[in-house]
Residue frames as a rotation matrix with the C-alpha (Angstrom) as fourth column:
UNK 1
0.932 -0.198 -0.304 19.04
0.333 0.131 0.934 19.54
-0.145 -0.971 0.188 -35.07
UNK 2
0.460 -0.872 -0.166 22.55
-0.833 -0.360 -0.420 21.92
0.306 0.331 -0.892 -34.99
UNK 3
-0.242 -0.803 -0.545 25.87
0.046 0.552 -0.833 19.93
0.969 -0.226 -0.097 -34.05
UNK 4
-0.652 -0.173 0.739 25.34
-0.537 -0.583 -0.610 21.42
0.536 -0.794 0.287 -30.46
UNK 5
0.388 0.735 0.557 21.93
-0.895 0.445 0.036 19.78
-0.221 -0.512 0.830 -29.47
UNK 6
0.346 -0.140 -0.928 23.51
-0.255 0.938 -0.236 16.72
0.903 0.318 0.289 -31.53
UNK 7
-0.470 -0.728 -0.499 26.19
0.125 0.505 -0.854 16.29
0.873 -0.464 -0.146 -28.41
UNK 8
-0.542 0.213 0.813 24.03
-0.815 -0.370 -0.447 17.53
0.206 -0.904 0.374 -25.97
UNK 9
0.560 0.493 -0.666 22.03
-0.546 0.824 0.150 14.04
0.623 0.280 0.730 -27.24
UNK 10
0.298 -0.713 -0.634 24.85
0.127 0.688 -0.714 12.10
0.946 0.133 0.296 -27.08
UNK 11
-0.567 -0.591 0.574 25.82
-0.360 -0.449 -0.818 13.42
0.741 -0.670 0.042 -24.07
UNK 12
0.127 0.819 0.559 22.69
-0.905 0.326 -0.273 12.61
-0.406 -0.471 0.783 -21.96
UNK 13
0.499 0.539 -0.678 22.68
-0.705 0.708 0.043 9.59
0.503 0.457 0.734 -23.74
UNK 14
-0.202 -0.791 -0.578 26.00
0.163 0.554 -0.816 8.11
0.966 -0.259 0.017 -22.27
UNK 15
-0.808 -0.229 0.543 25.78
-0.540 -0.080 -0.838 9.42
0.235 -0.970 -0.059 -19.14
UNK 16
0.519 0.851 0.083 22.01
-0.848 0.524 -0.072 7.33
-0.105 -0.033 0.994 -19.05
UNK 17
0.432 -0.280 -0.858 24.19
-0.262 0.871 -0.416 4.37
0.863 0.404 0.302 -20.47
UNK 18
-0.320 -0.943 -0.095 26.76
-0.045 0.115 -0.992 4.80
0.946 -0.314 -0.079 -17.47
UNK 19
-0.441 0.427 0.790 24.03
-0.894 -0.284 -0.346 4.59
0.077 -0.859 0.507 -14.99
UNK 20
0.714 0.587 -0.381 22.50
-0.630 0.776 0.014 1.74
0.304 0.230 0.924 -16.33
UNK 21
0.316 -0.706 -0.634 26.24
0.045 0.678 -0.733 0.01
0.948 0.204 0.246 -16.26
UNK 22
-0.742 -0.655 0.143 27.30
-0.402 0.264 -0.876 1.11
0.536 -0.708 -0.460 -13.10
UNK 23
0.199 0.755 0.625 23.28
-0.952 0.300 -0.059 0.05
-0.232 -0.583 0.778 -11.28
UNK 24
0.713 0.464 -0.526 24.01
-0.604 0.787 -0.124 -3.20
0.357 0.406 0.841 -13.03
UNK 25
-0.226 -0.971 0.075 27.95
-0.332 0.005 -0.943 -3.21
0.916 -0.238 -0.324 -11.84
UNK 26
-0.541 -0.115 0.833 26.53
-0.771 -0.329 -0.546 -2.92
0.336 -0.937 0.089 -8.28
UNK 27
0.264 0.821 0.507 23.69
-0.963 0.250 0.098 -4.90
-0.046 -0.514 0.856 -8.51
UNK 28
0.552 -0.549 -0.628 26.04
-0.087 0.711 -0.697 -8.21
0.829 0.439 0.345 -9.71
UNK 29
-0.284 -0.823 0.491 28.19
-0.430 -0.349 -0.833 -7.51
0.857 -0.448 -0.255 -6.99
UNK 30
-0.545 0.416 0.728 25.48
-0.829 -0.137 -0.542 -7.54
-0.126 -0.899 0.419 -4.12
UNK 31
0.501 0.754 -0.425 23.70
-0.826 0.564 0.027 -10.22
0.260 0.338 0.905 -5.58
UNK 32
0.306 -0.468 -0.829 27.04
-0.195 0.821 -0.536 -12.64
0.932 0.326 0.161 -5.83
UNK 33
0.128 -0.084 0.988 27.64
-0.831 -0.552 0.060 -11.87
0.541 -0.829 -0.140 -2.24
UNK 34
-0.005 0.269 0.963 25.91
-0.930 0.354 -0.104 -14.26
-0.369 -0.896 0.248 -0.55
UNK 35
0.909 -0.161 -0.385 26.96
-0.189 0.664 -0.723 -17.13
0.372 0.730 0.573 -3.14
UNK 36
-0.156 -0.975 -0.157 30.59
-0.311 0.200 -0.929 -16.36
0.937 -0.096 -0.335 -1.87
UNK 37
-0.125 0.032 0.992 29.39
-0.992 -0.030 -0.124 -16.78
0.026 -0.999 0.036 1.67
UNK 38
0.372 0.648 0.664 27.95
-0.763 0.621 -0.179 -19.77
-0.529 -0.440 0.726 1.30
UNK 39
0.956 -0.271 -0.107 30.64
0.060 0.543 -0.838 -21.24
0.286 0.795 0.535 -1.09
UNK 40
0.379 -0.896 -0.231 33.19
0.733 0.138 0.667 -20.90
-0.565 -0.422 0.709 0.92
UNK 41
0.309 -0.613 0.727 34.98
0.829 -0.201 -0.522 -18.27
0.466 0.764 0.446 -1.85
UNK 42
0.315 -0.663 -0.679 36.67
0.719 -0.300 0.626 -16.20
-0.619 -0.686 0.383 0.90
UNK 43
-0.569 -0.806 0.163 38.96
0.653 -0.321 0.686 -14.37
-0.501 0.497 0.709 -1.59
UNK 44
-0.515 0.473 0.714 36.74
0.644 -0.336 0.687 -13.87
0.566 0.814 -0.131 -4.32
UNK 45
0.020 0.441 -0.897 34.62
0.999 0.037 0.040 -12.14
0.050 -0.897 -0.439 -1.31
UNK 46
0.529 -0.313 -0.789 36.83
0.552 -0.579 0.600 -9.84
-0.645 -0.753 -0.133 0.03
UNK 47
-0.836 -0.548 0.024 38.71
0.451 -0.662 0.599 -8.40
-0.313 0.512 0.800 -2.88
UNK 48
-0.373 0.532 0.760 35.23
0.679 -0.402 0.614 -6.57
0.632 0.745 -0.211 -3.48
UNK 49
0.880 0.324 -0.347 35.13
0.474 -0.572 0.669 -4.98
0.018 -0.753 -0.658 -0.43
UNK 50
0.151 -0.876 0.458 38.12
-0.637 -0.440 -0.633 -1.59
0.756 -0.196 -0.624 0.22
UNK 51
-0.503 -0.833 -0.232 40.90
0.083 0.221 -0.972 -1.80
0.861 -0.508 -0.042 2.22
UNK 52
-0.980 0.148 0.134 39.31
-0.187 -0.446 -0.875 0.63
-0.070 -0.883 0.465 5.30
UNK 53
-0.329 0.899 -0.289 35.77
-0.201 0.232 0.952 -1.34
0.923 0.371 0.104 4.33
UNK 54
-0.992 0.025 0.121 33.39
-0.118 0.105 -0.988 -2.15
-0.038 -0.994 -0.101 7.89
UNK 55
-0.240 0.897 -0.371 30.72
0.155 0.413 0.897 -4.15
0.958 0.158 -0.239 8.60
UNK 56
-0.930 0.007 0.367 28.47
-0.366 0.037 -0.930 -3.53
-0.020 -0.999 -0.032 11.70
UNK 57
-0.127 0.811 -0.571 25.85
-0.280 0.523 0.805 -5.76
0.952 0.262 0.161 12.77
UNK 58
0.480 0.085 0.873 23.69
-0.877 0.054 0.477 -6.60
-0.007 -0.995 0.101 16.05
UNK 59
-0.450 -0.311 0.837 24.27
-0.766 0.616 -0.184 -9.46
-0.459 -0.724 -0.515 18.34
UNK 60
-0.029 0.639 -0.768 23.49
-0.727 0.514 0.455 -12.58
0.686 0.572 0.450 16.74
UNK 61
0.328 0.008 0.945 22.49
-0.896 0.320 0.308 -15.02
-0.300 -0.947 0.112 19.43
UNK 62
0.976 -0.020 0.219 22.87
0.075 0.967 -0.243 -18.28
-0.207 0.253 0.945 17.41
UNK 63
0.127 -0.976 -0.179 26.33
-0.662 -0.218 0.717 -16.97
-0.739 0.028 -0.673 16.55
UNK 64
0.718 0.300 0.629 25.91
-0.042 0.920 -0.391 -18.55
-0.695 0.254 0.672 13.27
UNK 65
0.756 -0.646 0.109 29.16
0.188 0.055 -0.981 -17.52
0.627 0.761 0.163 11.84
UNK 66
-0.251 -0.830 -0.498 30.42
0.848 0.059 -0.526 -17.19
0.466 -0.554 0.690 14.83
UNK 67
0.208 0.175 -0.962 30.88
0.903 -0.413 0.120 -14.52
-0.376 -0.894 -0.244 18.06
UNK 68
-0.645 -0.071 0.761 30.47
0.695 -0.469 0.545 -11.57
0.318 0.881 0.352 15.42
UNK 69
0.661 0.588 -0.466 28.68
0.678 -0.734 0.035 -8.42
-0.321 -0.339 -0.884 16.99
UNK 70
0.244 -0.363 -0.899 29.56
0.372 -0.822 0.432 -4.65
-0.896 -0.440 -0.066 16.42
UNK 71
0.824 -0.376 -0.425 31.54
-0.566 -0.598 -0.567 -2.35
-0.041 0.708 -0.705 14.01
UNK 72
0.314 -0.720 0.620 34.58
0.117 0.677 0.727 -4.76
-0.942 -0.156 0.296 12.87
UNK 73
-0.044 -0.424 -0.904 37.24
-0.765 -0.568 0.304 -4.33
-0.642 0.705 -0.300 9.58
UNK 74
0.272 -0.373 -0.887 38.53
-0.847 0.345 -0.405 -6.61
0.457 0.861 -0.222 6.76
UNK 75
-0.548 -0.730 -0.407 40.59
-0.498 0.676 -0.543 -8.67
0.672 -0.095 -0.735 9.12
UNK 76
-0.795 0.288 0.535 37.78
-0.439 0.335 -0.833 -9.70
-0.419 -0.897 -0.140 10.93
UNK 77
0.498 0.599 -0.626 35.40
-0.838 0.149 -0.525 -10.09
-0.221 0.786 0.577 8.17
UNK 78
0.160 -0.118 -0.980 38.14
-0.641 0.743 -0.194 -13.00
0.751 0.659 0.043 6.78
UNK 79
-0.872 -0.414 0.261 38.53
-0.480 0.623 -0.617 -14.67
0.093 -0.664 -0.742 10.03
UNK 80
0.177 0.979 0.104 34.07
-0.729 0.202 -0.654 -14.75
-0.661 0.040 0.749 9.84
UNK 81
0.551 0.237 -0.800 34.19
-0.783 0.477 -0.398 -16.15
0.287 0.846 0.449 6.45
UNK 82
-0.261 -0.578 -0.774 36.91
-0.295 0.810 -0.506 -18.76
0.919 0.096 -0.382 7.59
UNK 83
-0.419 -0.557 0.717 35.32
-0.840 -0.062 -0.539 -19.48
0.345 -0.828 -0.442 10.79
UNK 84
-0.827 0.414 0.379 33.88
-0.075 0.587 -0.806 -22.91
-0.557 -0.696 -0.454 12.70
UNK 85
-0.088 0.996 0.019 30.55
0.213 0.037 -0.976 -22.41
-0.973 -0.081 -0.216 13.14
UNK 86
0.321 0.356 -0.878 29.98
-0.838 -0.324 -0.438 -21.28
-0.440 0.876 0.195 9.23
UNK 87
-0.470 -0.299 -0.831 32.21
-0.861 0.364 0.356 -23.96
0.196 0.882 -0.428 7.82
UNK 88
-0.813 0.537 0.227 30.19
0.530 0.843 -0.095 -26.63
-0.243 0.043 -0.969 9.38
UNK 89
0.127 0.900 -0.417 26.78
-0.278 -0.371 -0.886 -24.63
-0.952 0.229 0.203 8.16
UNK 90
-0.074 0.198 -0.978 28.17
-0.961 -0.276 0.017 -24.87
-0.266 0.941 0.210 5.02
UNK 91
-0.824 -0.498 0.269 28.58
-0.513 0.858 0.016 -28.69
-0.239 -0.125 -0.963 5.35
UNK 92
-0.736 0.677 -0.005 25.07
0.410 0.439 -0.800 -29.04
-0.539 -0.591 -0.600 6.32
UNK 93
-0.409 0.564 0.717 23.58
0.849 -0.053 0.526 -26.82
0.335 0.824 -0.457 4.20
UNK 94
-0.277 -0.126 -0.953 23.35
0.420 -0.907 -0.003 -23.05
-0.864 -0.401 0.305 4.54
UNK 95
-0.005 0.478 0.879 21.25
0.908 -0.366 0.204 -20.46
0.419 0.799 -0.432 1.95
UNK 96
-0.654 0.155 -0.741 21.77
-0.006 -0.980 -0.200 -16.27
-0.757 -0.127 0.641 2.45
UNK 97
-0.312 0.374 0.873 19.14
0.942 0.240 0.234 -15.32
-0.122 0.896 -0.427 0.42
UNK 98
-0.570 -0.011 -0.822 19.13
0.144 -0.986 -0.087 -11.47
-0.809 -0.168 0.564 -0.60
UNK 99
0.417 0.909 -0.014 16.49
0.553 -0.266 -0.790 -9.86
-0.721 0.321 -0.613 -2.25
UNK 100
-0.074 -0.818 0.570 17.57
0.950 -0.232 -0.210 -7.61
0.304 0.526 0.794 -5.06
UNK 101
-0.739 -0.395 -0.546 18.86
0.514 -0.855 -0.078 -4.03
-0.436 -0.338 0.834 -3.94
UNK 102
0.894 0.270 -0.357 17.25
0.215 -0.959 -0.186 -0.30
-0.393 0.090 -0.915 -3.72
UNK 103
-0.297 -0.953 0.063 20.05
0.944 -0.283 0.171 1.53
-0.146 0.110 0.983 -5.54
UNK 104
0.941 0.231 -0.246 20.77
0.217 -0.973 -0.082 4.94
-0.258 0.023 -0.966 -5.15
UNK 105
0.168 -0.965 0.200 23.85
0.986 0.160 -0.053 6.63
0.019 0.206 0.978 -6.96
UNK 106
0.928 0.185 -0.325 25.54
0.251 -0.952 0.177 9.32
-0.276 -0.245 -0.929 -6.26
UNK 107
0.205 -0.959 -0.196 28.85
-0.825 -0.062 -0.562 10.33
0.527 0.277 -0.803 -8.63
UNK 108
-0.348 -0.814 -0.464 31.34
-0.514 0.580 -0.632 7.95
0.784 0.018 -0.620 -7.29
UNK 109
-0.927 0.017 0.375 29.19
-0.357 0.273 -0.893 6.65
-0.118 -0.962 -0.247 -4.58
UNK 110
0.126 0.919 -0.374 25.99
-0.402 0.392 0.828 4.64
0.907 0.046 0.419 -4.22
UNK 111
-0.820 -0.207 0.533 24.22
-0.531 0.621 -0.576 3.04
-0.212 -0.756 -0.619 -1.48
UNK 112
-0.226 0.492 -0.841 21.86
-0.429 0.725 0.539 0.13
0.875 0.483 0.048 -1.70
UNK 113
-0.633 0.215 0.744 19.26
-0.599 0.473 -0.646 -1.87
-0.491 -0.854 -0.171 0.63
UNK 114
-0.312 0.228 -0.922 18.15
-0.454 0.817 0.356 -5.18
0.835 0.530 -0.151 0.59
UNK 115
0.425 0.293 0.857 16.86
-0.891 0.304 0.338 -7.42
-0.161 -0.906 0.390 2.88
UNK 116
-0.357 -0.630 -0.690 18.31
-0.554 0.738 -0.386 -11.03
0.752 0.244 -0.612 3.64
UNK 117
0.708 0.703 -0.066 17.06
-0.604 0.652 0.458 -13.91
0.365 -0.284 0.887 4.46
UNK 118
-0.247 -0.951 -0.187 18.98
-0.915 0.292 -0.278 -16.74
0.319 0.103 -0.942 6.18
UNK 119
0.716 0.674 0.181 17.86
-0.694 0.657 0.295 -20.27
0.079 -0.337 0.938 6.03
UNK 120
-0.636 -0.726 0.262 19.96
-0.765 0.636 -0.097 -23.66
-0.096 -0.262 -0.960 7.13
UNK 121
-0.186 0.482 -0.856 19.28
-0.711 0.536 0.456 -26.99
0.678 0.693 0.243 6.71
UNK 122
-0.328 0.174 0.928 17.74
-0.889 0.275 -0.366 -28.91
-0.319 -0.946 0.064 9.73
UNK 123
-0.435 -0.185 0.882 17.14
-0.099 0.983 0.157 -32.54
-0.895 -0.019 -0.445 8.55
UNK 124
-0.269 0.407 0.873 14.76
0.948 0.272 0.165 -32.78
-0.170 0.872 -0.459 5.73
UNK 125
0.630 0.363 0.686 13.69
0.627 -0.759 -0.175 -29.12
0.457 0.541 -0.706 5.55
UNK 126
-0.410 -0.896 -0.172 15.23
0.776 -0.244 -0.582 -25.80
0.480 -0.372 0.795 6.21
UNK 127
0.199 0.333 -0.922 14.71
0.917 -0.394 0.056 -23.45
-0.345 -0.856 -0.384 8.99
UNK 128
0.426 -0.099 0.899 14.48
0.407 -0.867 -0.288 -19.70
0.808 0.489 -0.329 8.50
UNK 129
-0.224 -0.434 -0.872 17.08
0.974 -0.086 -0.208 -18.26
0.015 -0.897 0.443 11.42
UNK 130
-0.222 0.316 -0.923 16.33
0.653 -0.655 -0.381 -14.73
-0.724 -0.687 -0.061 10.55
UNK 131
0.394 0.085 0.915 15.38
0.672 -0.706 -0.223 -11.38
0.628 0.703 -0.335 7.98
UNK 132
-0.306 -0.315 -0.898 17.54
0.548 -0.830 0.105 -8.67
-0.779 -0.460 0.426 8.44
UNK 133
0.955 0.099 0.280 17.72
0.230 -0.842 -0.489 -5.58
0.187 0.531 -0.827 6.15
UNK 134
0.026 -0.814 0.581 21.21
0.997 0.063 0.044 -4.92
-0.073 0.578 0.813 4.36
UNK 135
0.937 -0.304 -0.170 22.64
-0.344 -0.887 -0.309 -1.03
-0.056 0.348 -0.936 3.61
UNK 136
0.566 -0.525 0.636 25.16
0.802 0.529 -0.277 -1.34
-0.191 0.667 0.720 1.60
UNK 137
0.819 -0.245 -0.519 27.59
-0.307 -0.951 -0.037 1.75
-0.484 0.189 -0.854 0.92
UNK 138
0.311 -0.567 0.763 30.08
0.943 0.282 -0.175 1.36
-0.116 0.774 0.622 -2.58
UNK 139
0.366 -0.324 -0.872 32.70
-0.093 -0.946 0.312 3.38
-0.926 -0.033 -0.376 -3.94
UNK 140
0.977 -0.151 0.148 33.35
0.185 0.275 -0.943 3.18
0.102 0.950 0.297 -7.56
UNK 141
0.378 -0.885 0.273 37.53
-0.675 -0.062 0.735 3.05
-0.634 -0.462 -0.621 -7.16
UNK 142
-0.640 -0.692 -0.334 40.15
-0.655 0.263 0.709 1.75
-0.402 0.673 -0.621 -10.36
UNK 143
-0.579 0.599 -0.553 37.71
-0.736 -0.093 0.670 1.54
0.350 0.796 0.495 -12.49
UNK 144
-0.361 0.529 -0.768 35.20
0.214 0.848 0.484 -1.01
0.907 0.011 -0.420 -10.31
UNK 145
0.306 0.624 0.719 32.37
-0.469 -0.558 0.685 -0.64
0.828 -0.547 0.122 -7.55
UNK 146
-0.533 -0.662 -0.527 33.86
0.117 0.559 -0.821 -1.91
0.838 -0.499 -0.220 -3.91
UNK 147
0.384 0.921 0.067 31.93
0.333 -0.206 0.920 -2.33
0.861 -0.331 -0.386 -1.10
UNK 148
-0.475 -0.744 0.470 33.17
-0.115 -0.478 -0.871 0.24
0.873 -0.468 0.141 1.98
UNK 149
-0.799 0.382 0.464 30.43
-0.512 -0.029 -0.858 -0.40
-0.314 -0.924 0.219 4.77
UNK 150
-0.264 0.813 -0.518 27.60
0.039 0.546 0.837 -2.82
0.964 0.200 -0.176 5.56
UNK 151
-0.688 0.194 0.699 24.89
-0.684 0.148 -0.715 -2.52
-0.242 -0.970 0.031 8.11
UNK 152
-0.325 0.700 -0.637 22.92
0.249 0.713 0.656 -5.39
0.912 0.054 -0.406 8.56
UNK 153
-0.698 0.609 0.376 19.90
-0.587 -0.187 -0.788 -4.64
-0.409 -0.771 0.488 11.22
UNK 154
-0.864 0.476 0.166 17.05
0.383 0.834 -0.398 -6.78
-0.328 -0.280 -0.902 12.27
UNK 155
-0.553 0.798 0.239 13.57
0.089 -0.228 0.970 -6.36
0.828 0.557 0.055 10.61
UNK 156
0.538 0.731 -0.420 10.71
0.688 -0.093 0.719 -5.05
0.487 -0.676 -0.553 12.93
UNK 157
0.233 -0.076 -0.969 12.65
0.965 -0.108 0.241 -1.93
-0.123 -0.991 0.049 14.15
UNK 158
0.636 0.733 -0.240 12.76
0.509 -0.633 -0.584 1.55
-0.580 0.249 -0.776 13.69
UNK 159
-0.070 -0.943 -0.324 16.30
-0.531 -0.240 0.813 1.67
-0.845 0.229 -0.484 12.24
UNK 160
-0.533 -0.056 0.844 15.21
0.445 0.830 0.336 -0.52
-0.719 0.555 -0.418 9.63
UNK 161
0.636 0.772 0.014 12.58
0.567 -0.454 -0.687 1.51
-0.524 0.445 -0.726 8.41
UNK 162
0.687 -0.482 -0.544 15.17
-0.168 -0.833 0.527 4.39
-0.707 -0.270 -0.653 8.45
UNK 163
-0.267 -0.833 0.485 17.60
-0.224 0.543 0.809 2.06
-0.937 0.107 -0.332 6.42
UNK 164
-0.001 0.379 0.925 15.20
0.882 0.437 -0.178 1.11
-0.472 0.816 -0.335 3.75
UNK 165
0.758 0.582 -0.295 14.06
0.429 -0.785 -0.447 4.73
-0.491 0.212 -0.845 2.92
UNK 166
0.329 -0.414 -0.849 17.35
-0.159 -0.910 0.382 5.79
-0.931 0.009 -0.365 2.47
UNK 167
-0.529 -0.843 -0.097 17.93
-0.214 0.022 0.977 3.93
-0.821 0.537 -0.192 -0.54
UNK 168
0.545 0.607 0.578 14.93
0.610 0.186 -0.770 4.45
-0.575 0.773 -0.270 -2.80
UNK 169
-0.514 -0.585 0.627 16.35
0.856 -0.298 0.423 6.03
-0.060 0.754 0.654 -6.07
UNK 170
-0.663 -0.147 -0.734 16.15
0.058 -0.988 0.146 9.58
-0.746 0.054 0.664 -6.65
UNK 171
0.669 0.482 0.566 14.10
0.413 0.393 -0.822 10.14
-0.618 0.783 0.063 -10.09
UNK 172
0.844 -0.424 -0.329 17.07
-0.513 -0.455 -0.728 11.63
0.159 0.783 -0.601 -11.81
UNK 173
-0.293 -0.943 0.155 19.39
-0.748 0.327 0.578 8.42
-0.596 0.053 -0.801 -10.59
């Protein structure tokens, strides 16, 4: 093998390594999510999400985190996490429960879908309130992955479909 193919190894090899680290970067990330949500950890939360980050999500009638509907930023995202209606869920008992992620990278970008579950505790057992389906868009940014946009959309609709698909993995990610 000359020197040349040697680095061309080595090459491929890292850049395999640096996929593996950042799918694993991302998939930590999305995973702890719904731990902070349901732990109250507010901070710990939001410093993984950018500055110009945006979540948009239907109407939720139970308004279990509150009167939350639409395309909304950061500052609305920490008033959610700090509002009412969640902090008594969490009182009572409250479980996001996310599946683990499609990941798809792309250079400094990746998006990811998941689905999520959300159950609550209703005297002795707990109630499923709903399954949505998660898309996730990340931006790898000083030297860590940040989430810039979540859609959450209800299961059973043709945007959902549309949502999953886009984040099966490439075979060369």
């Amino acid at each position: 093998m000359s020197g040349s193919d040697s680095k061309s190894l080595e090459s491929r090899l890292m850049e395999r390594i640096q996929i593996l680290e950042d799918r694993q970067e991302i998939l930590e990330l999305l995973m702890t999510h719904p731990l902070a949500i349901d732990g109250g950890g507010t901070d710990f939360l939001l410093s993984k999400w950018t500055e110009d980050s945006l979540v948009d999500r239907p109407y939720d009638p139970e308004h279990h985190s509150g009167p939350y509907e639409g395309v909304y930023g950061k500052d609305v995202m920490h008033e959610e996490a700090k509002s009412p209606e969640l902090a008594a869920l969490r009182k009572t008992g409250i479980c996001h429960f996310d599946t683990s992620p499609a990941i798809r990278l792309v250079g400094d970008a990746a998006h990811a879908s998941n689905y999520l579950q959300l159950f609550t505790l209703e005297g002795q057992s707990y109630r499923l309130r709903f399954i949505l389906i998660s898309r996730w868009e990340l931006r790898h940014e000083h030297g860590e992955w940040k989430i810039t946009k979540r859609v959450i959309w209800p299961v059973g609709d043709e945007e959902t479909t549309r949502l999953a698909l886009e984040s099966l993995p490439s075979q060369h990610t």
